[in-house]
N, C-alpha and C positions, 0 to 999 in steps of 0.2 A: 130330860132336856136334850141329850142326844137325838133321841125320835125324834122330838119335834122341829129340830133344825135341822135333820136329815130329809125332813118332808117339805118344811120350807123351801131349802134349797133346789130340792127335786120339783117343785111345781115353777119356782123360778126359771131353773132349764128347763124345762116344758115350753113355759112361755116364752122364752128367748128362741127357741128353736119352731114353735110356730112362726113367731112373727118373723124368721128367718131377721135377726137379730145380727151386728156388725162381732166379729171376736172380741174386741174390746171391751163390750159389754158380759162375755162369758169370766173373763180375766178379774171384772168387779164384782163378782159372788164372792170372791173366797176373802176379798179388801172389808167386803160388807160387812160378810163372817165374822170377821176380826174389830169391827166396830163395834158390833151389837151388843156382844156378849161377853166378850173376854174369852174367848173358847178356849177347850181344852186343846190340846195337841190330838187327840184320839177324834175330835170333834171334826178339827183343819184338815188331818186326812178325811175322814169322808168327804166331808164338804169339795176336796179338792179330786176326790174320786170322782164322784156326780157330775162335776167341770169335764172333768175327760170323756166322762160319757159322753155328754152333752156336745162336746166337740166330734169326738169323732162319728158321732148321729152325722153332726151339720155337715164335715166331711163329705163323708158316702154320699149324705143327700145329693153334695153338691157334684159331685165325681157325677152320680147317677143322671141327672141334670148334662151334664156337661158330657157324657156317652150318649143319652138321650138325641141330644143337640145334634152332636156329630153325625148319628146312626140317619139324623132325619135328613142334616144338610146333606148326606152320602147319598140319600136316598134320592134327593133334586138334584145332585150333578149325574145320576144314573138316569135320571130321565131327561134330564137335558144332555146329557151324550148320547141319548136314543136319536135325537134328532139328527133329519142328513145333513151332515155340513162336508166340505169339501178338508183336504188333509188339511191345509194352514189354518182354517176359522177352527176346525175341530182340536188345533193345539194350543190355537189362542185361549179356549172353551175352558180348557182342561187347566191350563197353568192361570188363569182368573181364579177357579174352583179351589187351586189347589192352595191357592194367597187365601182365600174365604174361609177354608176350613179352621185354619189354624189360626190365621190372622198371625198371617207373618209378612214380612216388608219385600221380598222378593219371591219368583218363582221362574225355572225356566226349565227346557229341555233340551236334551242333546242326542245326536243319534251318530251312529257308527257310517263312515264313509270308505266301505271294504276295499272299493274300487284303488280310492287315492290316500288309502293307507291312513287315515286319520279321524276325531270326532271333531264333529261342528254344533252349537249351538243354533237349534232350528227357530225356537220360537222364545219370548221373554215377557215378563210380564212386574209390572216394578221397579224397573230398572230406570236409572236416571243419569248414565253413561251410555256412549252410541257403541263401548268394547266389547258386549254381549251379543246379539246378536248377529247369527253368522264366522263368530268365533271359533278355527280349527284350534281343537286342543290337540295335545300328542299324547297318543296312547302311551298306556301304561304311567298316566300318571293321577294325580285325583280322588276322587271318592268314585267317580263314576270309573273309574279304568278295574276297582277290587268289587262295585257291585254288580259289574258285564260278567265279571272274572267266575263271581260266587252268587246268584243271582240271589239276593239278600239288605233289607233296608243297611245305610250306613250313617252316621250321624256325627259330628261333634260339635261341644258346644262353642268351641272357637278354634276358627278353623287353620290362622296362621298359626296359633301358638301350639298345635296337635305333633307332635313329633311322630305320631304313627300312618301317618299322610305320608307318599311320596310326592311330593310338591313340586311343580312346575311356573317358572319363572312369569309361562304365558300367563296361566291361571290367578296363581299371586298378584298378579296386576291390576285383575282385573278384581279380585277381593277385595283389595285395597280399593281402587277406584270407587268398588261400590258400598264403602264402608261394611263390608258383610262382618259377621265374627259365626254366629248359630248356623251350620249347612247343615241339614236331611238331603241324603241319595237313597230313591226306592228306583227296584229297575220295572221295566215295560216290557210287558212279555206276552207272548201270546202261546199258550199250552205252557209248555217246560222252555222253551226260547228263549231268552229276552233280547228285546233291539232295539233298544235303546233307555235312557236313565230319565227320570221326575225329578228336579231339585227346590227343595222350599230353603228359602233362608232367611235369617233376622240380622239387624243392623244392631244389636246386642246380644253378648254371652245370656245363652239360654241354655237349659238341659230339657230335652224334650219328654215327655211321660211315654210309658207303656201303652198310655191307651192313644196317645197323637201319631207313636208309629205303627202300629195296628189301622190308625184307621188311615193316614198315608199308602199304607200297604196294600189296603184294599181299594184306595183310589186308582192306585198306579195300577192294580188286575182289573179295575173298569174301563181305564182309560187305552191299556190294551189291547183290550178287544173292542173299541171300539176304534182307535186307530186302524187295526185290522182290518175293522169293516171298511172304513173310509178308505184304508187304497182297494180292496177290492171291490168298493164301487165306481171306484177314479181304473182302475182296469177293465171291469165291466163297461163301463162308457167308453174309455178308448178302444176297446174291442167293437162296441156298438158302432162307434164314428168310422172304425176301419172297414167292416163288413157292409155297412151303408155306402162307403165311397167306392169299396170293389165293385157293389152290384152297379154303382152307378156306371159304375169302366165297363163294366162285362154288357148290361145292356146300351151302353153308345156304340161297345164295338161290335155287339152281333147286327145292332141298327147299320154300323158300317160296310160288315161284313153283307149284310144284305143288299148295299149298293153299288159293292162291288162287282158280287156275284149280278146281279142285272145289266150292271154296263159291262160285264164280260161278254153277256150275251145276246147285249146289241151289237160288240163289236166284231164278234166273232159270225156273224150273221149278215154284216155287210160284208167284212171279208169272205165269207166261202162265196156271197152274190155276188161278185166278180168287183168291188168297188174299189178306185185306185185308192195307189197309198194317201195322198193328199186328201182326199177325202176323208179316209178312216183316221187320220191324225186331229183335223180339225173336230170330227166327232167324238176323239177320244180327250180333246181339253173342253169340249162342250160339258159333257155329262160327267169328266173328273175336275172342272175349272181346274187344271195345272196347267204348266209350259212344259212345251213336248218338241222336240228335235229329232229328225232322224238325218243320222249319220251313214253314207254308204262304206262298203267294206274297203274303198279305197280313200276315207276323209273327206268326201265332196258330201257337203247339205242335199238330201232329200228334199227334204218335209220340213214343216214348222207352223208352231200352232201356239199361241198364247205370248205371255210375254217369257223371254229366257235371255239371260246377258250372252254378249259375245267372249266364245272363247276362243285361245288360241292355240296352235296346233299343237303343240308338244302337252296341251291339257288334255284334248282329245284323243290324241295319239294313247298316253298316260293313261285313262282312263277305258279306252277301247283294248288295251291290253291285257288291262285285270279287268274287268268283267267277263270278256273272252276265255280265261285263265281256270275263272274261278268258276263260271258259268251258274252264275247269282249275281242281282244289281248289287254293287257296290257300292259306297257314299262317300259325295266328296263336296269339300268346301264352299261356302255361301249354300246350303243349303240345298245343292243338286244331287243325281243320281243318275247311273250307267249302268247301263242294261244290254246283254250282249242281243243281238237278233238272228237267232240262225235255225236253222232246219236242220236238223241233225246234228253231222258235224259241220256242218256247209255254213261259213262266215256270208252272214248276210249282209251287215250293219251293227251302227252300235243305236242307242236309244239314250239322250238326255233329259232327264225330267226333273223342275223343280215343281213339288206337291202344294197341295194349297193345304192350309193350315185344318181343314178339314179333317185330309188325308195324310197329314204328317206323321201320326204315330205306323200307318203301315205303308208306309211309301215305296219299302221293299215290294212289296205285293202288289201294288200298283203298277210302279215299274215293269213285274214280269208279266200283268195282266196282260198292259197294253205292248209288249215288245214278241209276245206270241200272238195276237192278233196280227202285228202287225207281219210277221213273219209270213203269212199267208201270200198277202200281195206283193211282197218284195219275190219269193219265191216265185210265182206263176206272172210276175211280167216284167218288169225293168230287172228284175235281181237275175232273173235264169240269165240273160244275153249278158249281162258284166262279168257274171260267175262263167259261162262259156268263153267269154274273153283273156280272163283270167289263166282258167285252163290252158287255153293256147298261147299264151306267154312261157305258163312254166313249163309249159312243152317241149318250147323253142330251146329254150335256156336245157334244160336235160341234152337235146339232143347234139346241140351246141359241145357238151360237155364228154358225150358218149364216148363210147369207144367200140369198134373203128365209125367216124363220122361218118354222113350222107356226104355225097358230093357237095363244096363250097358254093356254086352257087345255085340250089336245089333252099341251100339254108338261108343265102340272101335273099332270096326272091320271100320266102316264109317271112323273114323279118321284116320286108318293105312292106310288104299286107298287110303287118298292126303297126305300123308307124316307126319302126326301126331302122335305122340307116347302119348296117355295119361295116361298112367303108369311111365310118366319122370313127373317130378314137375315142376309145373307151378303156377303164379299167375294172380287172377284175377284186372282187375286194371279197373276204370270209372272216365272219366271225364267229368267234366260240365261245358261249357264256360261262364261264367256272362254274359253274352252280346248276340248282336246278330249277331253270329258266326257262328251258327250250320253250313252251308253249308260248310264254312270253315273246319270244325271240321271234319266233312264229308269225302271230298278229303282226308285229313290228314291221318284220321286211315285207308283208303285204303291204303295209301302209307306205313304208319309205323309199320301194322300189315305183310305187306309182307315181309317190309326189316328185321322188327322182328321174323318170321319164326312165325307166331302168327294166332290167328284168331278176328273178329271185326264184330261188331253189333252197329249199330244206333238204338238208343231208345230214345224219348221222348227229344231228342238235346243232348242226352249224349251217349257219345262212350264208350263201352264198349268192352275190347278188354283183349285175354288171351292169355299170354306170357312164353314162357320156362322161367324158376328161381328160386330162391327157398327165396327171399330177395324183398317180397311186396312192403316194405318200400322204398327202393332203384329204382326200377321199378316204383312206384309212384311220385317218384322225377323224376325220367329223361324225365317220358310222360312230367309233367309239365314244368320243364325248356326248354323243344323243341318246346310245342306247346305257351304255355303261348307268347313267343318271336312274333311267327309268327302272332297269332290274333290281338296281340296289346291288348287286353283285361283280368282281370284276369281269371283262370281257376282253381276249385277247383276238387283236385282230390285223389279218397279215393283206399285204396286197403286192398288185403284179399288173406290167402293161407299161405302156399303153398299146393298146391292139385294135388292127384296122380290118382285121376281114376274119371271117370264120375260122379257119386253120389256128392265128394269132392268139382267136378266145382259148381255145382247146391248153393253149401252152401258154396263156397265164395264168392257166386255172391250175396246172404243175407246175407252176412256179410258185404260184401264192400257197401251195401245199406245203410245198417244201419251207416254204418260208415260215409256215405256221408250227413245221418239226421242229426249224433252226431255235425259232422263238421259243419252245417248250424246253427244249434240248439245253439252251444256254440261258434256263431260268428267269425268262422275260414273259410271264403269261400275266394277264389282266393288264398288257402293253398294247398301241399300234403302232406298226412298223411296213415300209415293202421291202420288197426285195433289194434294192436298191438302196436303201439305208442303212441296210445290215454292213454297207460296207464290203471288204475285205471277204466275207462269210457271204452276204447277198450275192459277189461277182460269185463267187465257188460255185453258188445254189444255181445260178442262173444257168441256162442249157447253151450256151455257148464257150463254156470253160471248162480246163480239163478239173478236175474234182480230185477225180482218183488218179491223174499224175502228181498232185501237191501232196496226199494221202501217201502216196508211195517214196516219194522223194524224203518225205520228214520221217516216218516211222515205219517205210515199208521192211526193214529188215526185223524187226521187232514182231508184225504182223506175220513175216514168214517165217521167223521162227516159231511163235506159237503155231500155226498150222501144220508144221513138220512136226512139230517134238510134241504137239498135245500139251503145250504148257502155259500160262497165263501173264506172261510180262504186261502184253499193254493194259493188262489189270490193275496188273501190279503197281504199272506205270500212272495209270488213272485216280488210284487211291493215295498215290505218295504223295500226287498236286494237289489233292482235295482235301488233304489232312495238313496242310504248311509244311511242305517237305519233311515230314519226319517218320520214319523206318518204324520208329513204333507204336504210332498210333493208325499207320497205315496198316500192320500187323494186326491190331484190332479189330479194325475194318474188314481184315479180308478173312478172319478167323484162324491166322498161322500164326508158327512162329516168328519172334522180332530175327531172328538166323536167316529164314528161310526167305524173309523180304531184304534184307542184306546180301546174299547169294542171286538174288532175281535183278538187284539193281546193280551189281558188278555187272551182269551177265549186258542187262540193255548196257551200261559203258563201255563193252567190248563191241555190241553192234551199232551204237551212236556214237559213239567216241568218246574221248574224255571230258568235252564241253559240252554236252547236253544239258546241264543244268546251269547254262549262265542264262541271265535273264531272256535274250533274244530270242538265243535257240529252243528256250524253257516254252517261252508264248508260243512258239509254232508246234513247238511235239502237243500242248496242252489244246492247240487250235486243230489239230491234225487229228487228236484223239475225239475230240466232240465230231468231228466231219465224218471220221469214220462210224462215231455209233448212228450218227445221223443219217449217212450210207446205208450201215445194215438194218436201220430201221423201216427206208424204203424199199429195199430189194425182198425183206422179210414178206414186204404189204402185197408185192407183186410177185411173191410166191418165188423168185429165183434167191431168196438167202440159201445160206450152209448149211448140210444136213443134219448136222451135229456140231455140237459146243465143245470147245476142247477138254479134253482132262486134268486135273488138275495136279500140279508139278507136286513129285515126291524132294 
């Protein structure tokens, strides 16, 4: 009886598991069982054995079915991640795929942003809040911050109530918003890398199988190398679009360069054929379409060619100084450009050009193309006779200055030749740039001795330049306020005069020397001043005062005892004022003892007397001492200072 109901029931699971049969129906065998027959207990166990087999047959079937499934749908997102898509279709691709496999209610991706310290949510899929996409999360927290960390799937089946989550307040939000509870994190990696996480999620507690994170896991190694590929072909094409656009540069500008080179050698071919500057200017905005100006070395327009705005002088001036300087066009505002012109060291002119949009990217080159053409004819006809006149200006002005002078009027008659009247009042005026300007400085008093109807001399980095006027002081200011601007650096500048005949120049030009000492000497440099505004100190400078009787009267016994005894008072003297009267900080200064500057200022109160340190007589010993170093810095210059420095007091 057993056999035969053990066979019964066995052909029954047979036939339920063909016909792929509902459970319910496996659960009414063993109800059957127990109707049919009254079975034994020894019977219901088997009966209910057969059951299980027959179950877990259907199982496996189904599990295998359901691997099956997987392995194939893996197999169509593998070939659909073959195709090119660009990065964002290619994540849209992935995260569609990765909702299809499992069939789950959401899916999105996130990638690390190393630069600004945080992960963002690049792409979504499912989602039915606008809080996902584009969402910086903060590291170190999530599923996706431990599967960056340990590159390994992560899972729970619900995700707020997970206490082994570090949770973040951003995230949580956004959980909630989307109803999620089931999150999968697999990471994305390429080799042993990963960069960035795959998220599947359900809007129900789920426990995910063995076999859905295996085959997640193998989505997420598809989908990274295929990400992979897509930025290295989003590189490769921006590499292609960059080397495409360089050759496009490189051959416009060899095409450039080829036009330049040609019109170099039109123009350099009418200039050696003797053709004036006017001409080679108009052919040189012919064949470059630019505006072209030529500036002579004294600020007067040449030439002109094209259209080019008016500038005005202290632009040109400006502009003719650094180019000059630098001797390269330089570039300056609204689009123009200055170009120095000369032969050698020989200040021909200056060269303004604004470039046509052609020639814009080498407009440097252009510039020097056409300002050495042009140098040709400036040189061999108008330029030699300005530059010979030039010459004999600063001729005039040296000899003017010499020492011992030509006869007085040997030099007027020279001056009346170039247009000089030195019987009209003029001042001497010198400036010294602080800096290093000289070149600067240079160009300039060529410029500003012409427009001043003046003459001009480089000396030793200081210009020195003599002006129609009768008002030093005034003359001293204006060189300063002009030049001062353009160096960018201060400029001290002294003057002297007013002077009506040859002799007069000679001895303002030592006055305004001296003047320029006083000014160094009593910490007035990157000032203008003349002689005559010094005051008190100008009358001293000036050559009609006694200097060294007021030097002798204030501090000559002091003076004479250093020279007899070898010892250092007015030193000593000069450090006590310069430190606020005090013994020992003057002692500082002088590297002695605070005794030995106490012992040297008894000594001056026995040859000054007791009141030498009340304020009046204070100013004069302290005016007295600058005059005299300002003294022995003159006689030093003209070779009659003292042959030796005194010694220093025991």
């Amino acid at each position: 009886m057993v056999g035969r109901l053990a066979d019964s029931v066995a052909f029954s699971v047979l036939e339920l598991l063909a016909s792929e049969a509902p459970l319910a129906r496996f659960e009414e065998l063993l109800e059957e069982a127990r109707r049919t027959c009254g079975s034994s207990e020894e019977e219901l166990e088997s009966v209910g054995r057969l059951r299980e087999l027959g179950l877990s047959i259907r199982s496996q079937s189904k599990r295998r079915q359901q691997r099956e499934a997987g392995l194939s749908a893996l197999v169509d997102t593998a070939r659909d991640l073959a195709m090119p898509y660009d990065l964002d279709s290619l994540l849209k691709v992935i995260t569609r795929r990765a909702r299809l496999l499992l069939g789950v209610d959401m899916s999105y991706i996130s990638l690390p942003d190393e630069e600004q310290g945080y992960v963002y949510v690049r792409t979504s899929d499912g989602h039915t809040s606008t809080l996902s996409v584009g969402l910086k999360l903060p590291q170190g927290s999530g599923l996706g911050s431990d599967v960056l960390a340990n590159p390994s799937p992560f899972w729970t089946p619900d995700y707020l109530a997970d206490q082994r989550i570090n949770h973040s307040p951003v995230i949580d939000e956004v959980v909630r918003a989307e109803g999620l509870h089931a999150i999968m994190a697999v990471p994305l990696s390429h080799r042993t890398r990963p960069f960035g996480v795959l998220y599947i999620a359900d809007r129900s507690v789920r426990y995910f199988t063995s076999d859905e994170i295996a085959l997640m896991t193998s989505l997420g190694d598809l989908a990274g190398v295929a990400i992979e590929k897509a930025k290295l072909l989003e590189e490769a094409g921006a590499t292609v679009s960059r080397l495409e656009l360089d050759t496009s540069r490189a051959e416009a500008g060899l095409q450039e360069v080829r036009e330049l080179a040609d019109a170099q050698q039109v123009l350099l071919d009418l200039a050696l054929s003797g053709t004036d500057p006017h001409a080679l200017i108009r052919e040189a905005g012919r064949l470059l379409a630019s505006g072209l100006r030529i500036y002579a070395s004294d600020g007067t327009v040449l030439s002109s060619a094209g259209e080019l705005p008016d500038l005005d002088e202290p632009t040109v001036v400006a502009a003719a100084m650094d180019a000059h300087t630098v001797r390269l066009p330089v570039p300056l505002p609204d689009n123009l450009w200055a170009a120095a012109v000369r032969a050698g060291s020989t200040h021909l002119g200056t060269l303004m050009l604004r470039p046509s949009a052609a020639h814009a990217a080498h407009a440097d080159r252009v510039a020097q193309l056409i300002a050495q053409a042009v140098a040709v004819p400036l040189l061999l006809d108008s330029s030699r006779a300005a530059t010979a006149l030039g010459h004999v200006r600063d001729e005039l002005l040296d000899e003017l200055l010499a020492t011992p002078q030509r006869p007085p009027q040997q030099l007027a008659m020279r001056a009346q030749r170039i247009g000089i009247d030195l019987s009209r009042p003029h001042v001497l005026v010198i400036a010294r740039p602080e800096g290093d300007s000289q070149g600067k400085a240079a160009t300039w008093a060529s410029l500003y001795a012409h427009r001043m109807s003046g003459l001009k001399r480089v000396d030793n980095g200081r210009a020195v330049l003599l002006l129609p006027g009768t008002d030093p002081g005034a003359a001293a200011r204006a060189v300063s306020e002009e030049l001062t601007p353009l160096l960018g650096t201060p400029v001290t500048v002294s003057s002297a005069g007013p002077a009506s005949d040859p002799v007069s120049v000679f001895h303002a030009h030592q006055e305004a020397l001296r003047c320029l000492d006083a000014m160094t000497s009593l910490g007035s440099t990157g000032r203008a001043a003349s002689a005559r505004e010094l005051g008190f100190i100008g009358v001293l400078l000036s050559d009609n005062h006694d200097v060294d009787g007021f030097i002798d009267s204030t501090i000559g016994p002091v003076l004479d005892y250093d020279q007899q005894r070898f010892t250092e008072l007015a030193r000593t003297l000069g450090a006590y004022f310069e430190t606020g009267n005090s013994p020992t900080y003057a002692a500082q200064k002088l590297h002695v003892h605070t005794n030995t500057v106490a012992r040297r200022l008894e000594r001056i109160s026995e040859l000054l007397g007791p009141e030498w340190q009340k304020p009046e007589r204070a100013f004069e010993i302290q005016l007295a001492l600058r005059l005299s170093r300002v003294r022995r810095q003159l006689l030093d210059r003209t070779g009659e200072g003292p042959a030796a420095a005194p010694a220093e007091e025991s």
